[in-house]
PASEGU-45721 format. One line per field, with one value per residue (C-alpha): residue in three letters; x, y, z. Coordinates in steps of 0.02 Angstrom, whole numbers, m for minus. Last residue first. Layout:
res <- [ALA:...]
c1 <- [X:...]
c2 <- [Y:...]
c3 <- [Z:...]
This chain:
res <- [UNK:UNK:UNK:UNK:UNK:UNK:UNK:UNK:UNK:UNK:UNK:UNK:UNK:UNK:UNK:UNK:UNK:UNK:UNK:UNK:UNK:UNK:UNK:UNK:UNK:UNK:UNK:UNK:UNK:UNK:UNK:UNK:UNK:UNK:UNK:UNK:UNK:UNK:UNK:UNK:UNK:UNK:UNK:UNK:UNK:UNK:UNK:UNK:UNK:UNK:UNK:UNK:UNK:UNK:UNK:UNK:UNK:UNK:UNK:UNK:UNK:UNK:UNK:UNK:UNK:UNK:UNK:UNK:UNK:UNK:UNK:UNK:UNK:UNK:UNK:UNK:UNK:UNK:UNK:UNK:UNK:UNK:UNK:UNK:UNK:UNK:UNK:UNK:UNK:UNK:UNK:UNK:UNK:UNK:UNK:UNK:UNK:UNK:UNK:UNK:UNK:UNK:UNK:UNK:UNK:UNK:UNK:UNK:UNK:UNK:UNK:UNK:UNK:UNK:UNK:UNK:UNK:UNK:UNK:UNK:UNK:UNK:UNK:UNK:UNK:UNK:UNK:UNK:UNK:UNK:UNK:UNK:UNK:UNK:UNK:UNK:UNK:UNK:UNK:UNK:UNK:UNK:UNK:UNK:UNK:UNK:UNK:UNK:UNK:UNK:UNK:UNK:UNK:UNK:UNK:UNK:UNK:UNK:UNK:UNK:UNK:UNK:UNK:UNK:UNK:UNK:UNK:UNK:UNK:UNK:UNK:UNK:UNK:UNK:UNK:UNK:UNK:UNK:UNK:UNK:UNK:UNK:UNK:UNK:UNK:UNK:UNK:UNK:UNK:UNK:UNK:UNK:UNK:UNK:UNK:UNK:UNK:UNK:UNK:UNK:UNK:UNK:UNK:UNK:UNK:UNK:UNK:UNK:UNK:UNK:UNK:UNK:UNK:UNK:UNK:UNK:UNK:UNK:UNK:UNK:UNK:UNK:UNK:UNK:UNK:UNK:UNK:UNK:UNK:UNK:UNK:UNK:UNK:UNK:UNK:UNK:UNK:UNK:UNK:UNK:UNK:UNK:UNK:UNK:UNK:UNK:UNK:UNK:UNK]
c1 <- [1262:1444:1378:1530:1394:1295:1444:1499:1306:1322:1490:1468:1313:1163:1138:982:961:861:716:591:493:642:716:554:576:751:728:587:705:833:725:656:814:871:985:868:815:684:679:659:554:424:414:259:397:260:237:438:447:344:419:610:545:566:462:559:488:511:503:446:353:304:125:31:m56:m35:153:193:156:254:417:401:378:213:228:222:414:465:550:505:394:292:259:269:271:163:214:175:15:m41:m221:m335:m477:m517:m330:m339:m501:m399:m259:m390:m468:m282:m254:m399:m301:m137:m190:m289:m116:m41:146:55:8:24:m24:52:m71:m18:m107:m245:m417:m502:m413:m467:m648:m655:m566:m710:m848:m789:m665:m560:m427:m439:m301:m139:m100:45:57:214:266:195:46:m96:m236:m212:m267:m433:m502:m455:m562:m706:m830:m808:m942:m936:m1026:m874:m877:m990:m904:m754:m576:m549:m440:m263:m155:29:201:363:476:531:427:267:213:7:m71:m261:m288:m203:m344:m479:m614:m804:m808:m867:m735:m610:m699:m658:m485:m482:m509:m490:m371:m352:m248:m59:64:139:41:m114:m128:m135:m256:m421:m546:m711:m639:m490:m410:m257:m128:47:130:304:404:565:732:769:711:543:540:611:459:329:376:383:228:147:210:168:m18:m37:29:m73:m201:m345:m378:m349:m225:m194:m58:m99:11:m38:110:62:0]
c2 <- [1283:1323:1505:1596:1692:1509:1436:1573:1557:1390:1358:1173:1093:1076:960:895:776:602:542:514:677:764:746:810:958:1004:964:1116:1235:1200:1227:1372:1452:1415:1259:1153:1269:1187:1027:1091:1224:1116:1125:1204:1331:1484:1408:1376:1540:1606:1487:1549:1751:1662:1711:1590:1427:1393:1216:1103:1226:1130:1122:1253:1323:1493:1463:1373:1528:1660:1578:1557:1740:1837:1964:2154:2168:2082:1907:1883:1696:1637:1469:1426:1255:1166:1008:819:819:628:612:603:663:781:833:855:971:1068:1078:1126:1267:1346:1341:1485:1596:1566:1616:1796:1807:1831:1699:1607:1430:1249:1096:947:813:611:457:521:462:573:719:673:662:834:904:844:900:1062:1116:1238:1238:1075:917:911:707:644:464:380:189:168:42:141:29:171:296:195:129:267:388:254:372:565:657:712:882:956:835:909:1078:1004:1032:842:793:735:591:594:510:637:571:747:727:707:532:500:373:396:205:127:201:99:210:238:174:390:398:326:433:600:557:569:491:548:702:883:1028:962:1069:1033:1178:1168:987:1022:1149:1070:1186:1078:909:964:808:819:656:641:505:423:299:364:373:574:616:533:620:792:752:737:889:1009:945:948:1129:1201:1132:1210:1357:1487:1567:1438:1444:1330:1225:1055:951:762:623:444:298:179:0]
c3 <- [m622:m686:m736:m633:m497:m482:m469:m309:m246:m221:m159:m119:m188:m83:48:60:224:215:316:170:179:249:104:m25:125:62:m138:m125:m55:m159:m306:m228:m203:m402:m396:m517:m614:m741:m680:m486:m571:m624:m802:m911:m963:m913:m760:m751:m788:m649:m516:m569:m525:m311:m193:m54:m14:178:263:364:495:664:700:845:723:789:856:689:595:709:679:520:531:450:311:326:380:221:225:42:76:m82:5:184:234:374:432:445:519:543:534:675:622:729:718:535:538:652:554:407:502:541:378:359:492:397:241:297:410:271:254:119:190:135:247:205:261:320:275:175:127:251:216:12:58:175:18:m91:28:57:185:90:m37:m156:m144:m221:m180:m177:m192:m129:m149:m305:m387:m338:m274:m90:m209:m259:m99:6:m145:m121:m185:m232:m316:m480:m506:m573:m729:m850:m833:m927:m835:m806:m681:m706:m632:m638:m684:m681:m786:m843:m1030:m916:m906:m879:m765:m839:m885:m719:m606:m686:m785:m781:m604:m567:m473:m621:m723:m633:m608:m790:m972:m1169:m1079:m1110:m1066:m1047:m1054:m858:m748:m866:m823:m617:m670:m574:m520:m501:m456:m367:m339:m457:m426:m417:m443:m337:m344:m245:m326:m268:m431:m418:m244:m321:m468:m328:m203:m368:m424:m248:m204:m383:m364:m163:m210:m109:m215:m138:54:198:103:89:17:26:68:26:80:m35:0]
C-alpha cells in the first residue's frame, strides 16, 4: 500500500499545485516511486501547470467506475508520472466514492496528492483518505487563519500532520515569521519557499522548477523538504552562490 500524502490548504491562491509537483518530481528524482494526482474536481489545473490541457479519461472517471486508475497514469517529458482531472463543466458535479479505496490501489510507494482549498466536501474526502497532510500557507495572516481550520479538521480526524510550509515567503516586515506561523497552528514549519521570479517561468515553461532550475532558491528549497519527507538531508552543492555567480550551475 502507498504511503498517501496530501497538500492542503486553507484557502486557494497559495501554491498548493506548484508545491505537490515540485515535491513529486524531487521524490521521483530522489529514486522514490512516486505520482501525483489532481483532486480538485471543479478547479483542477494540475494539467495546465505541465502542457497538458485535455485528456480521453480522468480522475473523474475513475470515481465515477467509468475508468480503472491505471488508464489515466500520464508521463510528463521529466519522468514525472501523474493523474489529471478533467476541466469540462460536466464533470465538477462528480462526487467522490471510495477515494481510500482507489489511491491506496496505486501501484507506487508515494502518492501525492494536491487536494482542493477549503473544507468542502471533496477536500473533507481526500483528508479522510490520507495518510499524512502537508499543509500549505502564504505567510498573510488571511492564509494562515484559514489553515488553521484545516489543522484542526486534521486533528479531529486524526491524521498525521506532517508540517506546514510557507510558500511565496520575501522576508518583508508586513509578512508573517516562520516563527510566528507554527506558534498559531501550533505544527512545526517544514520548510520555507522563497518568492522566487524561477516559479513564474517555469509556469510559463510548463516545467516544475526543480527541472527547470534546479539550484534556483526554490528549487533547493523544494529538494530540502522532499528529504525530509523520506528521512534524508539535502545538501546543496558546495559554493552555491559562487557557481551560480561563474555560470557552472
Amino acid at each position: 500500500m502507498p504511503r498517501i500524502i496530501s497538500i492542503v490548504s486553507g484557502k486557494g491562491g497559495v501554491g498548493k499545485t506548484i508545491c505537490s509537483l515540485n515535491l513529486a518530481l524531487t521524490l521521483h528524482q530522489f529514486g522514490e516511486k512516486v505520482v501525483v494526482v489532481d483532486s480538485d474536481i471543479t478547479a483542477s489545473n494540475l494539467g495546465f501547470h505541465l502542457g497538458y490541457y485535455s485528456f480521453p479519461t480522468s480522475f473523474q472517471n475513475v470515481l465515477m467506475g467509468e475508468a480503472e486508475i491505471e488508464e489515466v497514469i500520464h508521463r510528463h517529458p521529466t519522468g514525472l508520472h501523474f493523474i489529471p482531472s478533467s476541466i469540462s463543466l460536466s464533470d465538477i458535479n462528480v462526487r467522490p466514492k471510495n477515494m481510500r479505496q482507489i489511491l491506496a490501489s496505486l501501484p507506487y510507494d508515494m502518492v501525492i496528492v494536491d487536494s482542493p482549498p477549503g473544507l468542502d466536501t471533496v477536500a473533507r474526502e481526500v483528508i479522510n483518505a490520507s495518510d499524512e497532510l502537508l499543509v500549505i500557507t502564504t505567510p498573510e495572516t488571511p492564509a494562515v487563519a484559514n489553515a488553521v481550520k484545516v489543522i484542526r479538521l486534521a486533528e479531529e480526524t486524526r491524521k498525521k500532520l506532517v508540517g506546514i510550509i510557507v510558500n511565496r515567503f520575501t522576508g518583508t516586515e508586513t509578512e508573517l515569521k516562520p516563527e510566528e506561523i507554527e506558534m498559531i497552528c501550533e505544527v512545526p514549519v517544514l520548510g520555507v519557499i522563497p518568492e522566487d521570479p524561477a516559479i513564474r517561468d517555469s509556469v510559463f515553461e510548463k516545467t516544475p522548477v526543480v527541472a527547470l532550475d534546479p539550484y534556483c532558491d526554490a528549487s533547493i528549497a523544494f529538494k530540502k523538504i522532499a528529504a525530509q519527507l523520506i528521512g534524508k538531508v539535502y545538501q546543496p552543492p558546495r559554493f552555491l552562490g559562487l557557481r551560480r555567480l561563474l555560470g557552472l550551475l
